[in-house]
N, C-alpha and C positions, 0 to 999 in steps of 0.2 A: 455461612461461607467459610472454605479452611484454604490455608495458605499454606504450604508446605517450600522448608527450604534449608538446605543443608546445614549440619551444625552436629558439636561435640554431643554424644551421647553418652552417660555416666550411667552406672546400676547395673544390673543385673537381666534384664529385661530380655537387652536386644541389642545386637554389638551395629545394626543400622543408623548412620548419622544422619539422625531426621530431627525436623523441628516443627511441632504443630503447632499453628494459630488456631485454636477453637472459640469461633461467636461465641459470646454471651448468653444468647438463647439456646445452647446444648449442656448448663451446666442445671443439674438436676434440682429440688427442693422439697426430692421423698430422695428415699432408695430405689422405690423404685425406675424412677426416673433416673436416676444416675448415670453416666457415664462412666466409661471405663479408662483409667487412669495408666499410661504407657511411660514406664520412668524414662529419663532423661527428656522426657516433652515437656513443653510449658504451653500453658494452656492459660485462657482467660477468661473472665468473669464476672459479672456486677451483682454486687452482693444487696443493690437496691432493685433488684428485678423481680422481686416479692413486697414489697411495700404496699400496706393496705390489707395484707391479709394476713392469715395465720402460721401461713408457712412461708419463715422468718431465714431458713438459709440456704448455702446451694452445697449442694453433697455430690459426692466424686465416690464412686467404686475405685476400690485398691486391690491390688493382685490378693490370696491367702496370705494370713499373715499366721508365723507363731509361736507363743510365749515366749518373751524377753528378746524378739528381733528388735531391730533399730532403724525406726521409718527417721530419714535426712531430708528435709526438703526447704526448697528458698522460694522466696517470695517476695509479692510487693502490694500495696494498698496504697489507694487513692481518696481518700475519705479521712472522716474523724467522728471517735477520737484514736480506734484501732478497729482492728477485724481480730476476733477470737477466730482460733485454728485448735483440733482435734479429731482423736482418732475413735471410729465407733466402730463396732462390733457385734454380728448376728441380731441385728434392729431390721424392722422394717416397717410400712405406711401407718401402722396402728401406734406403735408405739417410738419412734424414732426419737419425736422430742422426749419421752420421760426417758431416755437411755441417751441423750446426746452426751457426743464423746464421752463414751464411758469404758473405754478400752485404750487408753493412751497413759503417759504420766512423763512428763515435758525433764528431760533431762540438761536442759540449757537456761532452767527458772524463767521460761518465756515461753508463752503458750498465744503468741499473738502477734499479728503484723502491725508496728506502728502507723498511725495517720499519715501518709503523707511518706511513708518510708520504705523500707524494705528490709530483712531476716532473714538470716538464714536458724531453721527450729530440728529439734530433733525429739522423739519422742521413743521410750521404751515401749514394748506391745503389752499390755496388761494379760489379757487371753487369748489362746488363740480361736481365728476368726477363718469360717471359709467363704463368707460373704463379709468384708469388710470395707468403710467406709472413709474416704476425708470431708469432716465437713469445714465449713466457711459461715460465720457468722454468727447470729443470733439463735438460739432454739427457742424464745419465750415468745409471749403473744407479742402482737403486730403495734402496740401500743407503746414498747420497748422497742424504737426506732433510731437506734444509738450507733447501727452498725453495720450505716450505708456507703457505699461507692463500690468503683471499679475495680479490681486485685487481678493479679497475675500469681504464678505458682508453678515448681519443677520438682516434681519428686527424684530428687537427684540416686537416692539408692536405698535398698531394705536388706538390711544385714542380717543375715541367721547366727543369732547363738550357738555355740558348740560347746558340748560337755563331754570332755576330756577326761579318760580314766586308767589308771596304771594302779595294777596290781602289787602289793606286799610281796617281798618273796625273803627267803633266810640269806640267801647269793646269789650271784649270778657268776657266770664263768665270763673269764677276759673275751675269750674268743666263740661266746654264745651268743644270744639273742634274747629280748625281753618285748614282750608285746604289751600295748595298749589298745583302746578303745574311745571310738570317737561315735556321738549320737548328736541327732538334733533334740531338740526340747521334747516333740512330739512323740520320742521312740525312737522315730527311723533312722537308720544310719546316714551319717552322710554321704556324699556322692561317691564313687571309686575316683582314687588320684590324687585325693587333697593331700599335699606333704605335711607332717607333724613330724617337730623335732623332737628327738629325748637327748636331755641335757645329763651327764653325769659330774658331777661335780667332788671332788677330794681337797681338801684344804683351799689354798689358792685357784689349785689348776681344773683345766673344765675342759670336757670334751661333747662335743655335740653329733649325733647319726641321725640322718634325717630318714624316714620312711614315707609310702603312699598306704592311703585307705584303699580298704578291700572288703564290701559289706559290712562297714562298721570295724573293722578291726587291720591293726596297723603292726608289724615285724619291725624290731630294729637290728640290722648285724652288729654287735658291738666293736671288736677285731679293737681292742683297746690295747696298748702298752705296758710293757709291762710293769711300771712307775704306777699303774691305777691300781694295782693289790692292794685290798685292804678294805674298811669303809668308807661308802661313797656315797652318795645322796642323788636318786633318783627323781625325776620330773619334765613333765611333755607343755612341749609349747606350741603357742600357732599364732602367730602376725596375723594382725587384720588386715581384709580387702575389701573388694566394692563387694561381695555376696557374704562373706561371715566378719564375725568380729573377731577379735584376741581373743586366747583362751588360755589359761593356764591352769596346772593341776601344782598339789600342796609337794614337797618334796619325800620324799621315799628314805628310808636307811635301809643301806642292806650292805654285803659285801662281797668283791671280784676274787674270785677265788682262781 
């Protein structure tokens, strides 16, 4: 049975304010079976709905993930004495338990829902994944019964890494232009339109020209004053949002000629 009913939607997903009640009996305990995980849902589960046999957790499908994104997600557990959470990666029926969670690495030193409480976890992506997985519980045999009850769970957002790059140069002219270069992990550029600042900085004073991405590659106009002659220290920034994280690049010397 799903119940559906209006509510804040977070991540990147799908700008739709829905909220899923998913039974219990639609949460997976291969990959295969798995379900497909929609952020900003929360979804439900009984992490004792394998008990008695070998197959010890319930597994969730997660959108592609890749290297160094940042999966955010809260939660809650009705049992004891916790529920283990993790992220897995290009597993499937054969081998999922000798690979559980083995694509994650918990950046909040807690990789688990207290008994009886609730979390919010985050986890780095160790590789990237086009079939990737959350699981819920136990992955050892059925005799290891340590890590029963009901949980709830919202993957609130999965942030892409950006790798920001500005080139050396001998000068640059006051009223030129200096470009960088923005990628995802995997290669590709990112989207057209992301703004990226370049920062120039002289003693005290700083000046900041914001640019958009265009196939990977970003223009700045400088149109600086003429108090910035001389050496200056170059460097591109970008605030985090619900789809990428901060990024910064090391600073530059060069000078406005």
């Amino acid at each position: 049975m799903v119940w559906i009913k209006s509510a804040a939607v977070a991540g990147i997903a799908s700008a739709v304010a829905l909220t899923i009640t998913v039974s219990p009996a639609l949460a997976g305990n291969t990959p295969s079976q798995a379900q497909s995980v929609t952020l900003g849902v929360t979804y439900f589960g009984d992490s004792s709905a394998a008990k008695g046999t070998t197959l010890r957790g319930s597994v969730w499908r997660l959108p592609e993930l890749l290297a160094q994104d940042v999966v955010t997600l809260s939660g809650s557990f009705q049992g004891a004495p916790h529920l283990t959470v993790g992220l897995a990666g290009n597993v499937d029926d054969f081998d999922y338990r000798q690979n559980w969670m083995n694509n994650g690495r918990s950046l909040l030193e807690m990789d688990y829902l207290p008994g009886s409480g609730s979390a919010r976890l985050q986890y780095s992506v160790v590789n990237s994944c086009g079939s990737c997985f959350l699981q819920l519980g136990n992955g050892a045999a059925a005799a290891f019964n340590y890590y029963n009850g009901p949980y709830s769970f919202t993957v609130e957002s999965i942030q892409h890494a950006v790798g920001l790059g500005l080139a050396s140069v001998s000068s640059v002219k006051r009223k030129g232009s200096v470009r960088g270069t923005a990628y995802l992990t995997n290669g590709a550029p990112v989207p057209d339109g992301l703004d990226v600042a370049l920062i120039v900085r002289k003693g005290s004073k700083k000046w900041v020209r914001v640019g958009r991405t265009t196939a990977g590659q970003v223009t700045f106009g400088l149109r600086l004053p003429k108090s910035a002659r001389g050496k200056v220290r170059l460097s591109l920034s970008r605030g985090a949002d619900s789809q990428y994280l901060a990024a910064n690049t090391r600073s530059i010397r060069t000078r406005v000629t």
